[in-house]
ZAKE-921371 format. One record per residue: residue in three letters; y, z, x of N, C-alpha, C in turn. Coordinates in steps of 0.2 Angstrom, whole numbers, plus 5000, padded with zeros to 4 digits. Each point is the difference from the previous one (the first is absolute). Example, Ala and Ser with C-alpha at 12.3 -4.5 7.8 and 13.67 -1.06 7.14 Angstrom:
ala497250395066500650004996500650005004;ser500549964998500650015004500550034996;
END
This chain:
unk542255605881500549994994500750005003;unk500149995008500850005000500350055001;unk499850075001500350065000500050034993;unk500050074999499950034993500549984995;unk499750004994500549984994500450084998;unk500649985002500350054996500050044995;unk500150075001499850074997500250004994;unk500049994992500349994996499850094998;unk500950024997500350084999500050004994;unk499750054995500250024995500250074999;unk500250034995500350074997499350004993;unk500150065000499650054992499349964999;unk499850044996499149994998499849954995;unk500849944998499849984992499449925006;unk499749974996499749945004499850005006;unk499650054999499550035005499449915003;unk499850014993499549975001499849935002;unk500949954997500349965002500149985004;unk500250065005500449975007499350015006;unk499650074997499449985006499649954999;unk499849984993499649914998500449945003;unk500749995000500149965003500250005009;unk500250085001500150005007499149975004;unk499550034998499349985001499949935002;unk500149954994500049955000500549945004;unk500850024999500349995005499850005008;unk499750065001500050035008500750015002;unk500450034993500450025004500150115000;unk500350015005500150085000500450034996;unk499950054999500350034992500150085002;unk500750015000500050095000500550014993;unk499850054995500350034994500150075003;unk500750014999500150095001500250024993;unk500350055003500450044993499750004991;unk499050015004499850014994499950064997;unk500350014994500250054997500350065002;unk500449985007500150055005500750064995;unk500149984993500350064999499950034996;unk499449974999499550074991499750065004;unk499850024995499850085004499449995001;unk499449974998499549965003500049935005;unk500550025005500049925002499549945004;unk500049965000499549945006499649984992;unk499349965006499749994996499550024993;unk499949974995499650034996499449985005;unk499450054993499249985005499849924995;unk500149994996500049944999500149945004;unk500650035004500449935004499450025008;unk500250054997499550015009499249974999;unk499950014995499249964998500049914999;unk500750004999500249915001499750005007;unk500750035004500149965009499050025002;unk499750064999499449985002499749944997;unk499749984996500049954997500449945001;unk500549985003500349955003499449995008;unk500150055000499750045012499349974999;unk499750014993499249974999499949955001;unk500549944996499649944998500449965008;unk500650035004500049985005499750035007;unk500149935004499750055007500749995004;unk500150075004500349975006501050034996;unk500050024995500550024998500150085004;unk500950014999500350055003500550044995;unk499750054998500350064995500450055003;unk500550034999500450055004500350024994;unk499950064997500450054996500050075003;unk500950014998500250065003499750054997;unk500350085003499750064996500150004994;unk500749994998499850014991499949954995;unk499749955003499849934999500849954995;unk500550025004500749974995500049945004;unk499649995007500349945003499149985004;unk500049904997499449985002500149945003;unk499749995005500049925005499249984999;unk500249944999499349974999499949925003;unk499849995005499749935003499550004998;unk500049934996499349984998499649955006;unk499350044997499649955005499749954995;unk499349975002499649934996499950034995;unk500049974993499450004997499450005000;unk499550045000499550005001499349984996;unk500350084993499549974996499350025002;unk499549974996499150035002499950054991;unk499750045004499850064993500150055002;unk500450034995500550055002499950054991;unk500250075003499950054992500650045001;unk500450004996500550064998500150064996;unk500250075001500050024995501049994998;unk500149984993500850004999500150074997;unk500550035001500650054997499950014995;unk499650064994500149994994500650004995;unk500750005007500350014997500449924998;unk499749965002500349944997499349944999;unk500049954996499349974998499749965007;unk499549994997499749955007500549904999;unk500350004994500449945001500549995004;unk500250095001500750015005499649955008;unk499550025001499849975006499649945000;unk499949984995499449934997500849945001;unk500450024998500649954996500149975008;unk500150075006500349965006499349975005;unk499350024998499449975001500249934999;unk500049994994500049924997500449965004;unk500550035004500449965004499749985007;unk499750055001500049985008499249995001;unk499550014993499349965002499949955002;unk500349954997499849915004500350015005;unk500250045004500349975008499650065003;unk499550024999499650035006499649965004;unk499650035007499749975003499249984997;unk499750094997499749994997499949984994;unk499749994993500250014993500050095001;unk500450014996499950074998499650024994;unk499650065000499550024994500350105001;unk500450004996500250075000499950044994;unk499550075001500150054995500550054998;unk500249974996500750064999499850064992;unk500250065003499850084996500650014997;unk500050024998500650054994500249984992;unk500750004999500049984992500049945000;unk499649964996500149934997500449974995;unk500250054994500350024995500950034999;unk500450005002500550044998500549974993;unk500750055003500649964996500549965004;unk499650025006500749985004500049945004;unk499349975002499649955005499949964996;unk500049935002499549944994499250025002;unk499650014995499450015002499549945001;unk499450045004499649955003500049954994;unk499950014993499649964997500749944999;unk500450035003500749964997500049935006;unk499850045006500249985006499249945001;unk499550014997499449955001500249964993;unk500350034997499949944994500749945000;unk500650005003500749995004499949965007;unk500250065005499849965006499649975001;unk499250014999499649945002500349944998;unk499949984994500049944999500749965004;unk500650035000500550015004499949965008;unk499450045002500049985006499449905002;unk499650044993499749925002500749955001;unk500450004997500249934999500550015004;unk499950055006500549985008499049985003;unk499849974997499449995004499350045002;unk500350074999499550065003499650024994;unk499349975004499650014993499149995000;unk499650014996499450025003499650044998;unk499550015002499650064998500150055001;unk500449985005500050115003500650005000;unk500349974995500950044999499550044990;unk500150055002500150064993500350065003;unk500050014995500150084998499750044995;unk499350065003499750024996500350064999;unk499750034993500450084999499250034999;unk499950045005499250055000500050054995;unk500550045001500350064997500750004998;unk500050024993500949994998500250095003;unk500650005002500250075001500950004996;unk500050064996500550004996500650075006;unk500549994999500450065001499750064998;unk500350075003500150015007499750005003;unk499249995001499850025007499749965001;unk499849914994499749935005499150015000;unk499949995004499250005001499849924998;unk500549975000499749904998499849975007;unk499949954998499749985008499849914997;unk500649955004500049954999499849965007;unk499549925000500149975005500349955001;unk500449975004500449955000499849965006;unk499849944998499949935005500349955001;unk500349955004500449955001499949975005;unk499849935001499949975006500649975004;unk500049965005500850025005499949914999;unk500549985002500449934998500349985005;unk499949955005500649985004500749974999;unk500049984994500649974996499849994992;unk500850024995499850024996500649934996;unk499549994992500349934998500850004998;unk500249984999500849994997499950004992;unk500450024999499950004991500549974996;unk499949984996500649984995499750014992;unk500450084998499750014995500550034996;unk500149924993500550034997500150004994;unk499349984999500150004991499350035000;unk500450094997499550034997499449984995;unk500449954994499549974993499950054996;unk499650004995500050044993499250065003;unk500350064997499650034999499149994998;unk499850015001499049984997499750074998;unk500150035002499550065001500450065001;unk499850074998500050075004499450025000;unk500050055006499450035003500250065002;unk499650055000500350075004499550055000;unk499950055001499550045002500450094998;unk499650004996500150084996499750065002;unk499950055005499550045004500450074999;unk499550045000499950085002499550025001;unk500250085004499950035006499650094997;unk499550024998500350084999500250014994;unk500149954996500350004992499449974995;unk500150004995499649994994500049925000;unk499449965001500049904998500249984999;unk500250054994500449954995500850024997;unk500350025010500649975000500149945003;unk499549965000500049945003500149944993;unk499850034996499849954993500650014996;unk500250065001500750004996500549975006;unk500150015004500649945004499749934997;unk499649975001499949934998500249994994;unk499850044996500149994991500849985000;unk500350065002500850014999500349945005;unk499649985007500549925004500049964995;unk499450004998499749944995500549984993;unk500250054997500150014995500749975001;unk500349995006500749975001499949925002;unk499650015007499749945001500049944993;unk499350034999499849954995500549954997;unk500650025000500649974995500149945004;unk499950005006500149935004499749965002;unk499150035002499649945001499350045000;unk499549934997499450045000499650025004;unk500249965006499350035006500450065002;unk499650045000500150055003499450065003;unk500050005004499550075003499950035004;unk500150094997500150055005499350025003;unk499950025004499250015002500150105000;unk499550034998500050085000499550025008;unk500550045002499750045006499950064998;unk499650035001499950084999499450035005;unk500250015007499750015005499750065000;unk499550035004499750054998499750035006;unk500050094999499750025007500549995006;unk499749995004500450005008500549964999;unk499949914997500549974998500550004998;unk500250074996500450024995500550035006;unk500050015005500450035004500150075000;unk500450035001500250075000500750034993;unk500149964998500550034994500049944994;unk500150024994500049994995500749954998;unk499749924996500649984998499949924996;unk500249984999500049954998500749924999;unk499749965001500649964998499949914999;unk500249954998499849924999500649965005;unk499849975004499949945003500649934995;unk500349954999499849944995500149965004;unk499949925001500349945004500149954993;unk500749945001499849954996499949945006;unk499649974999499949955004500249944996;unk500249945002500449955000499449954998;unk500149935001499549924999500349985009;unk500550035000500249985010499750055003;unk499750075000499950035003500350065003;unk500350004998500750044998499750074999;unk500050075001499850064998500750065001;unk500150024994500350054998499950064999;unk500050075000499650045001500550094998;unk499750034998500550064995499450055001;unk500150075001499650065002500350084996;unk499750014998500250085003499350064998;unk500350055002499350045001500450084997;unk499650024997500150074996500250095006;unk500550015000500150045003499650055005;unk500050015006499750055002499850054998;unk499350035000500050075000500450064999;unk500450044997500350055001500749985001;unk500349944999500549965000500349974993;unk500650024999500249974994499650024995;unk500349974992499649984994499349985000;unk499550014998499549964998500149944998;unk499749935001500249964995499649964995;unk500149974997499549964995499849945002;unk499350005000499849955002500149944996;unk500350034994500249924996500749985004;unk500550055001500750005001499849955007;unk499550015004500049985005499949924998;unk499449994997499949914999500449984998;unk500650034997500449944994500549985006;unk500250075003500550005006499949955007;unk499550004997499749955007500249934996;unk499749974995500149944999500649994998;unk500550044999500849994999500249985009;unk499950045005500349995005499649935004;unk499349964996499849965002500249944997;unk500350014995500449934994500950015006;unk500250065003500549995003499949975006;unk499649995003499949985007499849924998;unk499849984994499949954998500649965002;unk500450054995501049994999500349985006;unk499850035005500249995006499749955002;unk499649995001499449955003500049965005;unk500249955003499949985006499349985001;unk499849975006499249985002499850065005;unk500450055001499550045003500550074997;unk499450054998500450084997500450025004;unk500350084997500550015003499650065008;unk499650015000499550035003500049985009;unk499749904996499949985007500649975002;unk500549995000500849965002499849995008;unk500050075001500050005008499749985005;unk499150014996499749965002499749925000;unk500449974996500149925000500649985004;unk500650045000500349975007499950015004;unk499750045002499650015007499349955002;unk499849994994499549955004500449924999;unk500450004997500649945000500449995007;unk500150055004500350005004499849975008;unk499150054998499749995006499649935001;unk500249994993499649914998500049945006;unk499849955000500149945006500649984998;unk500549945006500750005000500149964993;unk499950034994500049924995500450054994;unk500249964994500350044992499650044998;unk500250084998499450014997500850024995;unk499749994991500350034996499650034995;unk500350054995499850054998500450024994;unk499950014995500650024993499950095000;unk500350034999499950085000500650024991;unk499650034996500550044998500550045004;unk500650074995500450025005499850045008;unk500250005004499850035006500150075001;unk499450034999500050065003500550045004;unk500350075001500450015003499850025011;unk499050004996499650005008500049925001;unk499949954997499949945002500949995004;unk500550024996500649995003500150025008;unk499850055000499850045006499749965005;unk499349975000499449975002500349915002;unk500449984997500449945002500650015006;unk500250105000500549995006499650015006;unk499350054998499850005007499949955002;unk499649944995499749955004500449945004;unk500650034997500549945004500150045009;unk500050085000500250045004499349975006;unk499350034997499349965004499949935002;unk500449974995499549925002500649974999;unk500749994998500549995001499949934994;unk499950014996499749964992500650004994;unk500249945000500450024993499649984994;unk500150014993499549984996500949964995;unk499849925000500549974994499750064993;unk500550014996499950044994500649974996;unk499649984994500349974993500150034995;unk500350014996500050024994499849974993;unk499650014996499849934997500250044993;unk500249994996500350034994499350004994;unk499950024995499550014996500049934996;unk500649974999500049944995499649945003;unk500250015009499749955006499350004997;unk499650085000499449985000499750034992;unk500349994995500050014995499550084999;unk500050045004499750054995500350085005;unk499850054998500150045004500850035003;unk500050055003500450035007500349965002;unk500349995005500549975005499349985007;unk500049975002499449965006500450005005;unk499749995008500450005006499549965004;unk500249935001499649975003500050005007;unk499650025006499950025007499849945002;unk500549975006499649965005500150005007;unk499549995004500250025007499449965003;unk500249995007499649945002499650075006;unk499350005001499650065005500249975005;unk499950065004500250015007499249965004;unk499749994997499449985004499550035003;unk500250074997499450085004499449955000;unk500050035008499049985001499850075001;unk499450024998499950055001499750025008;unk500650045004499850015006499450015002;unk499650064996499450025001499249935001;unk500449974996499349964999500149955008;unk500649975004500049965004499850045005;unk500250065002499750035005499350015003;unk499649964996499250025000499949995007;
END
């Protein structure tokens, strides 16, 4: 390769997970210090430390160095490798904290990856699996990666604090990934979503539906939430509840609105009504927003936009997230990528929020792993 690619430095803990997904994929070297080096707990959390192993698994050949109080990390990436691999994740953040930056670097392994990931499925704070199979799949077919053995199974849901879920994720690996041009999300058709608990009574599953429903309804008739109410082992280690919703488009388009019922011994109890209606409020505003891909995956469509063959890929996005804003600086910092960005006003496209439309020509990622054979 010409000599090694320069050391790209960062400061603080925020975009962890960003800069080792792309440092990975780049191959380029990545040192962050001055993690949390002035809190009275300083360095890494165990969450981050359960990333970087999990980074160390799906490759080979990679070089990890953290100091004593973990404030300061070097990291050379090696290949992607990929194969079947199990994790167990941090219960202190969901299995999507770690599924989100899977999604990105599955199609460029050597192997396909088949990995089991352990802990919570469920939170407030992560998109959940159910969010992340029902969203980024489709997402990914249409950069091409697609198949049989691309899912996302959920075994066992696990709720906060202590998890006990256990999901499996498969994705097959791609040489090159297609160019997109995706810009007219089209009219809504359908919502779909999935209403489940854990340790709780059924039929807090049938009151969330009732109550999404009862908001829903006003705007279109198909609609269906599907009830989980898992049992036994399945049901994980603590007690909870929450609903899932997507709207899906006639272009294919998915939209996608969550939340989940407080932890155990945290906060107010909540209403499993409060929670449906809430959820389909925040799913008519994500509507509002809209764009052809949620606010969830931003970062994952320019990233597989980026790494696309040398050709136009576009894309319409509602407003950009304040991670997606971020995810656009590192990418120009890794791959040295501008993305043109427009601003299309609501009247332009007569409905909704303000639009931003992304275009950027791929850098033509091959995937290293696969030529090497």
């Amino acid at each position: 390769a010409g000599g090694a690619a320069p050391c790209l430095d960062y400061a603080g803990c925020n975009f962890l997970r960003q800069r080792l997904v792309l440092a990975t994929l780049s191959g380029r070297p990545l040192k962050i210090r001055k993690i949390r080096a002035k809190e009275e707990d300083p360095g890494l959390r165990d969450f981050e430390a359960s990333f970087i192993r999990l980074i160390d698994k799906v490759t080979n050949g990679s070089r990890i160095e953290i100091n004593q109080t973990g404030t300061s990390l070097y990291y050379q990436p090696g290949l992607l490798y990929g194969g079947s691999l199990e994790h167990d994740c941090s219960p202190s953040r969901s299995i999507g904290y770690y599924l989100e930056s899977l999604l990105c670097l599955a199609p460029f392994m050597k192997h396909p990856l088949k990995i089991v990931l352990r802990g919570v499925t469920n939170d407030q704070v992560d998109p959940s699996v159910d969010v992340l199979k029902a969203t980024a799949l489709p997402l990914l077919k249409k950069f091409g990666i697609d198949g049989e053995s691309l899912e996302i199974k959920i075994n066992r849901r696990g709720m906060p604090p202590k998890g006990g879920g256990e999901i499996v994720f498969s994705c097959p690996v791609r040489k090159v990934l297609q160019p997109i041009q995706f810009t007219d999300p089209g009219k809504i058709k359908r919502i779909r979503g999935t209403a489940y608990s854990v340790r709780v009574s059924p039929q807090m599953t049938n009151r969330m539906v009732e109550s999404a429903r009862s908001i829903l309804n006003k705007f279109l008739p198909d609609i269906y939430i599907y009830t989980d109410h898992m049992k036994g082992v399945s049901s994980g280690k603590s007690p909870g509840f929450g609903i899932c919703l997507t709207a899906e488009t006639i272009n294919g388009t998915i939209l996608s609105a969550e939340l989940a019922s407080n932890p155990q011994g945290q906060g107010a109890p909540v209403l499993p009504e409060e929670l449906g209606q809430n959820c389909a409020k925040l799913l008519l505003e994500e509507v509002y927003r809209g764009g052809c891909v949620d606010s969830t995956n931003q970062s994952l469509a320019l990233l597989l936009m980026t790494l696309g063959q040398r050709d136009v890929s576009k894309v319409l996005l509602g407003p950009l997230s304040p991670y997606t804003i971020e995810f656009l600086r590192h990418l120009r910092s890794f791959f040295q990528i501008m993305f043109k960005i427009e601003t299309k006003t609501p009247e332009e496209e007569h409905m909704g929020g303000e639009k931003v439309l992304m275009t950027c020509v791929g850098i033509g990622f091959s995937n290293l792993s696969k030529t090497m054979r």
